[in-house]
Each structure stands twice: as C-alpha cells, then as structure tokens.
ChimeraX commands (.cxc) that place a marker at each C-alpha (Angstrom):
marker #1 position -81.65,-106.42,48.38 radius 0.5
marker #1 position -83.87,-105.63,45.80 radius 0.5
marker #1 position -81.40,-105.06,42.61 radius 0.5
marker #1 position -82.60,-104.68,39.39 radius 0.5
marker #1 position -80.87,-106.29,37.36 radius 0.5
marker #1 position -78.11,-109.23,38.19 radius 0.5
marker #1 position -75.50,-107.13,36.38 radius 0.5
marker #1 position -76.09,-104.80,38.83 radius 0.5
marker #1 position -75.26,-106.79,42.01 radius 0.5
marker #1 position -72.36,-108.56,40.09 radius 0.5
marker #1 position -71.04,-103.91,39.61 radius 0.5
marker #1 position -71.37,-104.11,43.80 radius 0.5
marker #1 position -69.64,-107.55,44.23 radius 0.5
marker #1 position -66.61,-106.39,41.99 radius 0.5
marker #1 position -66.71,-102.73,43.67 radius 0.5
marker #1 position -66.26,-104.83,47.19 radius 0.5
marker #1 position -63.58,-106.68,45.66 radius 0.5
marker #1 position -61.43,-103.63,45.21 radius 0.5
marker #1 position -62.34,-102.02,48.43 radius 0.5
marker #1 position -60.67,-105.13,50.32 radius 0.5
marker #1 position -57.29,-104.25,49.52 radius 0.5
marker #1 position -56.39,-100.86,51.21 radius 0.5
marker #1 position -53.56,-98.20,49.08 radius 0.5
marker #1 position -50.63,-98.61,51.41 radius 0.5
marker #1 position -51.23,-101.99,53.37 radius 0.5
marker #1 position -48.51,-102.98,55.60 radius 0.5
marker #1 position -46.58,-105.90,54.05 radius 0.5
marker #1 position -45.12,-108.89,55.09 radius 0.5
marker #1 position -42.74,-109.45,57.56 radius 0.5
marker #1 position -40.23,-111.61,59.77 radius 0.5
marker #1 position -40.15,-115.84,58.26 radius 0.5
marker #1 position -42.31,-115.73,54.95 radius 0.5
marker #1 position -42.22,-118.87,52.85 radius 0.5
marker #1 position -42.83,-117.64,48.52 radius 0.5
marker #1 position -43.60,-119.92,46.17 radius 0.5
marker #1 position -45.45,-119.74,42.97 radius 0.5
marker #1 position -48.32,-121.59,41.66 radius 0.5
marker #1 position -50.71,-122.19,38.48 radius 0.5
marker #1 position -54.12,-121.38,38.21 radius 0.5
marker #1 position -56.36,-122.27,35.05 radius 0.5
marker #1 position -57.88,-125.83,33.53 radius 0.5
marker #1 position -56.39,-128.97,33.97 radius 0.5
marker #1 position -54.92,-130.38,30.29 radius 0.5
marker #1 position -54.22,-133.50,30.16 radius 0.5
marker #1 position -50.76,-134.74,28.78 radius 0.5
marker #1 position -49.40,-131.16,29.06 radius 0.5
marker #1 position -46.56,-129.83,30.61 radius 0.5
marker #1 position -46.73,-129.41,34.33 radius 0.5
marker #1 position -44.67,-126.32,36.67 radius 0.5
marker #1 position -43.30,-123.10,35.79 radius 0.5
marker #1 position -44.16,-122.36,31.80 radius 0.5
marker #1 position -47.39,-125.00,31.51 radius 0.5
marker #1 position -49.08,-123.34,28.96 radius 0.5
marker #1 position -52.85,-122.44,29.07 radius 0.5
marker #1 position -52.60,-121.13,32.65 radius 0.5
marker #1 position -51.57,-117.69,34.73 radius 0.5
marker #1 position -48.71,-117.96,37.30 radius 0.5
marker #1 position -49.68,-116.83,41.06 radius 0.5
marker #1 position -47.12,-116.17,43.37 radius 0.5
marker #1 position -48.31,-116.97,46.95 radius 0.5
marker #1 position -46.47,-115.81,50.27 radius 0.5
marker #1 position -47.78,-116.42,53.36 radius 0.5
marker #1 position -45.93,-115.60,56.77 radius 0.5
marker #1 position -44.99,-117.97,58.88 radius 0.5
marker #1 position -45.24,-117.45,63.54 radius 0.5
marker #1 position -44.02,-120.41,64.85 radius 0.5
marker #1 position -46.38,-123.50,64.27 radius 0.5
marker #1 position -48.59,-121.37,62.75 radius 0.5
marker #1 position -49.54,-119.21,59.50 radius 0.5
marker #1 position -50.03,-115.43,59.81 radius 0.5
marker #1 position -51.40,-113.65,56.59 radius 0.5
marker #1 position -50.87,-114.24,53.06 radius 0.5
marker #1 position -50.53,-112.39,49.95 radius 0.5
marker #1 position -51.47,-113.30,46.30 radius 0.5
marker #1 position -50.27,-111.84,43.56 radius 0.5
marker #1 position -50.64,-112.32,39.65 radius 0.5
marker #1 position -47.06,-112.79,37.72 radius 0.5
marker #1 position -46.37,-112.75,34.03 radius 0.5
marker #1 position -43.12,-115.48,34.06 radius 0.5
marker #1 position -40.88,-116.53,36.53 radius 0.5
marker #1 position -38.06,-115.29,35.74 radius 0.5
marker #1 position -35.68,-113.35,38.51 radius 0.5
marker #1 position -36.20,-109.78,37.71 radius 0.5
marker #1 position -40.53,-110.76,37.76 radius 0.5
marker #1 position -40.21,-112.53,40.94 radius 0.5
marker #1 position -37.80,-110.50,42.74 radius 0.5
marker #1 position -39.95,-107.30,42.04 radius 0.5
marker #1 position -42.88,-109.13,42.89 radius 0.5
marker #1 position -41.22,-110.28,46.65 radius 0.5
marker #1 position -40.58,-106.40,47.05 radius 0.5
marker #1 position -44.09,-105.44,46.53 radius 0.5
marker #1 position -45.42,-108.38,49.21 radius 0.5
marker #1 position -42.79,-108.49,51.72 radius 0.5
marker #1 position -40.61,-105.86,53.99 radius 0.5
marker #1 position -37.11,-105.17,53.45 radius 0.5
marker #1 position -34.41,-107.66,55.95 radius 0.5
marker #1 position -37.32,-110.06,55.90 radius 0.5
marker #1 position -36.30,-113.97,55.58 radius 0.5
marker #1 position -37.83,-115.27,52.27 radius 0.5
marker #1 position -38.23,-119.07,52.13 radius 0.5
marker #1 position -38.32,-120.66,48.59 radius 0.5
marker #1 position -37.20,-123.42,46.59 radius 0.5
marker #1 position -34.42,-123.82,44.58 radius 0.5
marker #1 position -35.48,-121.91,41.74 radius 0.5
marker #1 position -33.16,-119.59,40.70 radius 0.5
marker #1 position -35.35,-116.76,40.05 radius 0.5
marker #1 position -34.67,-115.89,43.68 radius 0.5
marker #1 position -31.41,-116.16,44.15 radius 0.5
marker #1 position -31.13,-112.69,44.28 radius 0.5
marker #1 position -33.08,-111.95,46.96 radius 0.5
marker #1 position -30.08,-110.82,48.88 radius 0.5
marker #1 position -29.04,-108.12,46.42 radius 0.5
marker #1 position -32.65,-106.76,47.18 radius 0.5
marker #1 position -32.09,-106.51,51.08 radius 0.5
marker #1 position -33.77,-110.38,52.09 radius 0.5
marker #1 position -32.60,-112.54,53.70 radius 0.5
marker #1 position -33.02,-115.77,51.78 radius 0.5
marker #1 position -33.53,-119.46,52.65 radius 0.5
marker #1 position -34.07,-122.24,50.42 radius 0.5
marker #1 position -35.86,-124.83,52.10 radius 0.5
marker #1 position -35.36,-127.30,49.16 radius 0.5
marker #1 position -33.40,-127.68,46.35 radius 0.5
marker #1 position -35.42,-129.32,43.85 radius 0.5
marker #1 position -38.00,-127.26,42.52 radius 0.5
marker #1 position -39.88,-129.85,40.57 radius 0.5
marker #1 position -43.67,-129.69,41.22 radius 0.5
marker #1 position -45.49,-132.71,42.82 radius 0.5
marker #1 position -43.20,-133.95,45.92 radius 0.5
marker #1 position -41.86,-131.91,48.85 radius 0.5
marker #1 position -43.87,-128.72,48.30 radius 0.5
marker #1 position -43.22,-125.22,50.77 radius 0.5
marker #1 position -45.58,-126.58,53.04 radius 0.5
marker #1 position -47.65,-123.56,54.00 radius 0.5
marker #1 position -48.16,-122.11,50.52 radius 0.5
marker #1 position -48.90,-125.55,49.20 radius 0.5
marker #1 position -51.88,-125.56,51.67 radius 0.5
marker #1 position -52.67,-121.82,50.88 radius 0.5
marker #1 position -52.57,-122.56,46.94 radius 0.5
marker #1 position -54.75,-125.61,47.33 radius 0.5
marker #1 position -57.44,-123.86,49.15 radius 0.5
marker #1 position -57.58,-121.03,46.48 radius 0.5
marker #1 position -57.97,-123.64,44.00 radius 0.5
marker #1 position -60.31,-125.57,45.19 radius 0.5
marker #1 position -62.56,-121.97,46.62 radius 0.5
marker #1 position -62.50,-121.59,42.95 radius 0.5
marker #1 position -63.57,-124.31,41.76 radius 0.5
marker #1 position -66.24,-124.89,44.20 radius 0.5
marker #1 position -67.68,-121.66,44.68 radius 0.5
marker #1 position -66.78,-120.01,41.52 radius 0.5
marker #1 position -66.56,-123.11,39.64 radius 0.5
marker #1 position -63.35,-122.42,37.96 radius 0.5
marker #1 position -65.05,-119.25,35.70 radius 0.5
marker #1 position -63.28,-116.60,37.02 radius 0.5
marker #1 position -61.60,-114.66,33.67 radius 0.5
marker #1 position -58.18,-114.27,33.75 radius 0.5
marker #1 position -58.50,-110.36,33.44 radius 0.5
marker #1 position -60.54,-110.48,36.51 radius 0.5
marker #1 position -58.46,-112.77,38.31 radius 0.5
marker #1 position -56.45,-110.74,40.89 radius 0.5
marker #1 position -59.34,-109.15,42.33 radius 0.5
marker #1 position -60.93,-112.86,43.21 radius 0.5
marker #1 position -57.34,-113.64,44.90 radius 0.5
marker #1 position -57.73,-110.34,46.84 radius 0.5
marker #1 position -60.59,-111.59,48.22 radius 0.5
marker #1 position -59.62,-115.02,48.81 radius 0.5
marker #1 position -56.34,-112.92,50.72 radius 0.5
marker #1 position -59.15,-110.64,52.81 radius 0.5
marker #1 position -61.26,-114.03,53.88 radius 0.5
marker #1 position -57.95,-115.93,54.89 radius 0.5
marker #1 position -56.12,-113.13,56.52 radius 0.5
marker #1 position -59.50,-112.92,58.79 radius 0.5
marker #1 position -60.28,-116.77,59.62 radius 0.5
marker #1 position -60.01,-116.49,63.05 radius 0.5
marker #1 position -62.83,-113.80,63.61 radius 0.5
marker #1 position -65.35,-115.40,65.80 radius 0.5
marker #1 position -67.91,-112.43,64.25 radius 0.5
marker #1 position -68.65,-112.49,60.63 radius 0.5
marker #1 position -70.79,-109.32,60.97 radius 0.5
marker #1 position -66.99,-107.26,62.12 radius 0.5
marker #1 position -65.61,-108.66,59.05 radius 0.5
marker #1 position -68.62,-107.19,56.96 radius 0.5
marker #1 position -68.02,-103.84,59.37 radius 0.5
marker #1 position -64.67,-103.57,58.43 radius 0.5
marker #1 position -64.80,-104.33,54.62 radius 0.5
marker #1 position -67.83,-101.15,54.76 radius 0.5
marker #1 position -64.50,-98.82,56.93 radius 0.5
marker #1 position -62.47,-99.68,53.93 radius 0.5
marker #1 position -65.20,-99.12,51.15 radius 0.5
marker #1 position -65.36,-95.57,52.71 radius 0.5
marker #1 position -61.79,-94.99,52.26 radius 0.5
marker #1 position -61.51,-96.48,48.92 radius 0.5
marker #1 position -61.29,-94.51,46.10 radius 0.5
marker #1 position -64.56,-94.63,43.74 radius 0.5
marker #1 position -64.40,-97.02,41.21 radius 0.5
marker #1 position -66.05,-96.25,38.24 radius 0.5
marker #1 position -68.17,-98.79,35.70 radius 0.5
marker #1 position -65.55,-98.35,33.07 radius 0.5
marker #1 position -62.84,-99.18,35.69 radius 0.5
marker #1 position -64.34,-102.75,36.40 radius 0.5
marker #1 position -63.25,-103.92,33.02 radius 0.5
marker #1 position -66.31,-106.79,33.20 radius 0.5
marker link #1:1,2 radius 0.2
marker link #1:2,3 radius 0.2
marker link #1:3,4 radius 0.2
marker link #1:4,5 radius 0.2
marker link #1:5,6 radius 0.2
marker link #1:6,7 radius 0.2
marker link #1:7,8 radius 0.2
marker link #1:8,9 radius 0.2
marker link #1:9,10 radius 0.2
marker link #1:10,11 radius 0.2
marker link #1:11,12 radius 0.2
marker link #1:12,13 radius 0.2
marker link #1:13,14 radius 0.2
marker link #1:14,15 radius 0.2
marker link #1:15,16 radius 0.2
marker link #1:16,17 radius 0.2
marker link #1:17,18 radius 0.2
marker link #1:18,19 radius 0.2
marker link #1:19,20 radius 0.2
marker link #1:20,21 radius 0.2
marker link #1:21,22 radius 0.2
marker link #1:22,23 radius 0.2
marker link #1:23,24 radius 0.2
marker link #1:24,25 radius 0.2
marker link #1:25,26 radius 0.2
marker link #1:26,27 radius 0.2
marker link #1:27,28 radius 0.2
marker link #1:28,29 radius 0.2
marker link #1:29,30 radius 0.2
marker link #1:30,31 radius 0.2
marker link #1:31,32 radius 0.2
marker link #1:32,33 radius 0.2
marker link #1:33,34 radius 0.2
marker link #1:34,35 radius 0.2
marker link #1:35,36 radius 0.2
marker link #1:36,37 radius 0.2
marker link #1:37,38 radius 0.2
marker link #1:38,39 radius 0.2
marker link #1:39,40 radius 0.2
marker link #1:40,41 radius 0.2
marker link #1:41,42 radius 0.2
marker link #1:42,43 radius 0.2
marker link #1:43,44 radius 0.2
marker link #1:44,45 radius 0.2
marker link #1:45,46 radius 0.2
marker link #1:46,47 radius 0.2
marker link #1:47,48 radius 0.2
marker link #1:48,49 radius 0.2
marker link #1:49,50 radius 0.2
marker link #1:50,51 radius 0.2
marker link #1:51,52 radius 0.2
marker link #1:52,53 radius 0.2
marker link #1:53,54 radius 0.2
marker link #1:54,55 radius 0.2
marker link #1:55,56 radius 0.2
marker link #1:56,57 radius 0.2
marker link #1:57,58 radius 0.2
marker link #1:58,59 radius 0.2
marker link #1:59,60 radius 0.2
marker link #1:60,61 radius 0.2
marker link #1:61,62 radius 0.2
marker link #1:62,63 radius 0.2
marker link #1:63,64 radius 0.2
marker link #1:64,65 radius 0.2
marker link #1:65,66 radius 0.2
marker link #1:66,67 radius 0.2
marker link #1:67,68 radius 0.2
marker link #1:68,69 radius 0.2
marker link #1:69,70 radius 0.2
marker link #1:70,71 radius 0.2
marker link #1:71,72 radius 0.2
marker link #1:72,73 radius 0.2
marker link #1:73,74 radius 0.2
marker link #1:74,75 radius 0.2
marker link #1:75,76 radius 0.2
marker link #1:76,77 radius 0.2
marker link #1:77,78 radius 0.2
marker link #1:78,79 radius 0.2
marker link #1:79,80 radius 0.2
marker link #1:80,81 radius 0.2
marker link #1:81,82 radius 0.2
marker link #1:82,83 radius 0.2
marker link #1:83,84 radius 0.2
marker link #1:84,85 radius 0.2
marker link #1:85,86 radius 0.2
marker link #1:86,87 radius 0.2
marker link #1:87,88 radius 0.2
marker link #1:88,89 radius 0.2
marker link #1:89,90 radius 0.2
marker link #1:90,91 radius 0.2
marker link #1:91,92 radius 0.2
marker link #1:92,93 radius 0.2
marker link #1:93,94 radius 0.2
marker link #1:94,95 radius 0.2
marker link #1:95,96 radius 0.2
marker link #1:96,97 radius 0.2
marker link #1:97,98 radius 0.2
marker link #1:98,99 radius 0.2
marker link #1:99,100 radius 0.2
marker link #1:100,101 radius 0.2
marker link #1:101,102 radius 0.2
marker link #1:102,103 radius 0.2
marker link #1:103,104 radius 0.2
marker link #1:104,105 radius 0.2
marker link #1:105,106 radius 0.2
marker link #1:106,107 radius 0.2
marker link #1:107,108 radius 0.2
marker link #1:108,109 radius 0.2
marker link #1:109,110 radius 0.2
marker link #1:110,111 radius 0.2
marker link #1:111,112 radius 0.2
marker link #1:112,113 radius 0.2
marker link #1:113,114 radius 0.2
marker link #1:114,115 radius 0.2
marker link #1:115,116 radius 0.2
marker link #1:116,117 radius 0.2
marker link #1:117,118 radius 0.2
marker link #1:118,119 radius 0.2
marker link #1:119,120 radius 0.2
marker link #1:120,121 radius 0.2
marker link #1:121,122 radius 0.2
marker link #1:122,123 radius 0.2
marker link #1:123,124 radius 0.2
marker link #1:124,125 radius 0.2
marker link #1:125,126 radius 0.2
marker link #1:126,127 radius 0.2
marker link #1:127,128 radius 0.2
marker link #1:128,129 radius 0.2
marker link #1:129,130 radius 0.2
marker link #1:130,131 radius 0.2
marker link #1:131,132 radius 0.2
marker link #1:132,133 radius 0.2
marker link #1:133,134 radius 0.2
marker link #1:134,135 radius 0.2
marker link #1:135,136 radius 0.2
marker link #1:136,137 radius 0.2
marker link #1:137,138 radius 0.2
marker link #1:138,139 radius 0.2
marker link #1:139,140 radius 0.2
marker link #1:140,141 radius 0.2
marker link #1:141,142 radius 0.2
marker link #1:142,143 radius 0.2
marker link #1:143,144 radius 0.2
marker link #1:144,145 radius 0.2
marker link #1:145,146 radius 0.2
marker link #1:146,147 radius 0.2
marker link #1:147,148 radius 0.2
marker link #1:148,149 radius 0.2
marker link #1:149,150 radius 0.2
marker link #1:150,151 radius 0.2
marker link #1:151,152 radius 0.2
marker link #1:152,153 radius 0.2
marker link #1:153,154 radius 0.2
marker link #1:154,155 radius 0.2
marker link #1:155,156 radius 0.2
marker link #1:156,157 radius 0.2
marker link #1:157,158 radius 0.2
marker link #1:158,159 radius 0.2
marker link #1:159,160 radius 0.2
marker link #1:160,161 radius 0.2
marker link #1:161,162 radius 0.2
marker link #1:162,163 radius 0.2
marker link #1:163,164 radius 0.2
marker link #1:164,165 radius 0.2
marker link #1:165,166 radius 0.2
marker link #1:166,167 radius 0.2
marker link #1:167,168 radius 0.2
marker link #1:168,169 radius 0.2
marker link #1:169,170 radius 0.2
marker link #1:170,171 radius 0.2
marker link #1:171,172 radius 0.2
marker link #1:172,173 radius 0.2
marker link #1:173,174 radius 0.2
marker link #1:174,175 radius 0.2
marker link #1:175,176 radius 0.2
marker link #1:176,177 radius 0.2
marker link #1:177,178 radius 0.2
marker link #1:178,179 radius 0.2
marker link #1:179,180 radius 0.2
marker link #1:180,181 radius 0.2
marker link #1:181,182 radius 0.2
marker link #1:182,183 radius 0.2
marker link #1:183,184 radius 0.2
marker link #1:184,185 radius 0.2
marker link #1:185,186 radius 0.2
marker link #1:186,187 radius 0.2
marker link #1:187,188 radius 0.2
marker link #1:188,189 radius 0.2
marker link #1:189,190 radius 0.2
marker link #1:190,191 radius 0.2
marker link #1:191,192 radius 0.2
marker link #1:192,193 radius 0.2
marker link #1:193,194 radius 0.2
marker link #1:194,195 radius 0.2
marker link #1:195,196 radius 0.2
marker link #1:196,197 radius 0.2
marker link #1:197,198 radius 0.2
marker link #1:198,199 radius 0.2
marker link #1:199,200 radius 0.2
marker link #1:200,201 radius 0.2
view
C-alpha cells in the first residue's frame, strides 16, 4: 500500500487491533465453559498450571450451543485467585448465565455473583481431562502465535493480539473474507481515535 516506513504499517495493524473490539459488546450468554490458560515460553523443569512462573495467565470462555461452539472471549488476568477471576467472569459473561469450570476454587463463588455454576471436573490439575472447548480454543491461540507471530508478541501488547485472535474466531464461518474486512472498516469508524502515544509500542 505504499507505506513508508514498516513502523508505519505495524501504527495501522495495532490501530485495527483496537478497532475490533467495540465499547459495549454484548457478552456472553446461556452454557459458557471458563477456564484459564498460560501463555509465554516453554521452561523446561519448571512448574506447570496456575502460578508457573515466566508466563501471563489468560482466561478463555467460549459459549457453548449444543454440539457446537458459539463465540469466545479472551481476557488477560493477573492471578487466579477468586476475587480476579470472579470479576473477570462478570466482565465476559451475562448475569444468570451457567459458567462451566473446574474445580478450582477461585470460582466457587460464582453464585454469590448471580451464575449459575457447574463444575464439570473436580481435579483441576493441568494435562488430563481438560474443559474440552477452551482446551481447543487455548491451543489454537497458541499455536496462531507461534506460527504466525512466532511466539514475539510482548506481554504489554498481548491483549490486543487475543482480541484479534477473538474477532477471527468469533467470524470462522463467513464464507466472504472481504465482509469481515467490511465490517472491521464499520467498527474502525466508530472507534474512538487512537493516538501514537496510546499504542504503547
């Protein structure tokens, strides 16, 4: 497109990162499975799950119509701990929905925050009987990172790659790719303006 300079079209990409999530986007709703995962190098003899160090904590939700998946939200954490992933279940999901986790007991208070809550499985150990449809939604972000970004992707940029990732996935079953680039251009219009010193590259 004739850009000057590649910092330049790296300004646009980021600027069409931001304009694929929408101010006020409905949330989640009805059966949606939650489960966290890591995202960062692989270290070998460290420790694996919740608190491996040298890695940022994703939470992944993803609802769930029948046999199949319906759209999925990704959000950066701090911890897992219950006040960090109960706020975070608020922010991705409707109120009365029916959260499906693990036995972690970060989330058993769900119910105190209007959910309905399910626990699928008790053991919360990572490697064996994963939530089945975030598992497969957490493996295809990590391996989209790996192989298109090849695993570079700063952690203080992070979120706005999983937004992305969310915008793609939440769309797979377009049979145009030029309406998906028509709709991310309707929500660049209505996106506020983002600044160079708000892209924190």
């Amino acid at each position: 497109m004739g850009f000057g300079s590649y910092h330049t079209a790296w300004e646009w990409l980021h600027r069409m990162r931001r304009a694929m999530v929408l101010p006020g986007r409905s949330l989640l709703n009805g059966e949606v499975e939650v489960d966290e995962t890591f995202i960062g190098g692989v270290k070998s003899g460290g420790k694996r799950g919740r608190g491996a160090p040298g890695k940022v904590l994703v939470m992944v939700a993803a609802e769930i119509r029948g046999r199949r998946m319906g759209r999925i939200r990704l959000q950066l954490i701090p911890d897992a701990t219950g006040p960090t992933l109960l706020d975070a279940v608020e922010g991705l999901a409707e109120s009365g929905s029916d959260i499906v986790t693990d036995g972690w007991s970060g989330y058993a208070g769900l119910p105190k925050r209007r959910f309905h809550h399910t626990v699928s499985r008790h053991d919360q150990s990572v490697g064996e009987n994963l939530l089945p449809h975030v598992d497969l939604v957490a493996s295809l972000l990590k391996r989209w990172l790996l192989g298109t970004h090849h695993g570079a992707v700063g952690h203080h940029l992070l979120q706005f790659y999983l937004d992305e990732f969310a915008f793609r996935f939440n769309r797979r079953t377009s049979t145009s790719r030029g309406l998906l680039f028509y709709r991310l251009l309707q929500q660049a219009m209505v996106h506020p303006p983002v600044p160079v010193a708000d892209l924190n590259l």
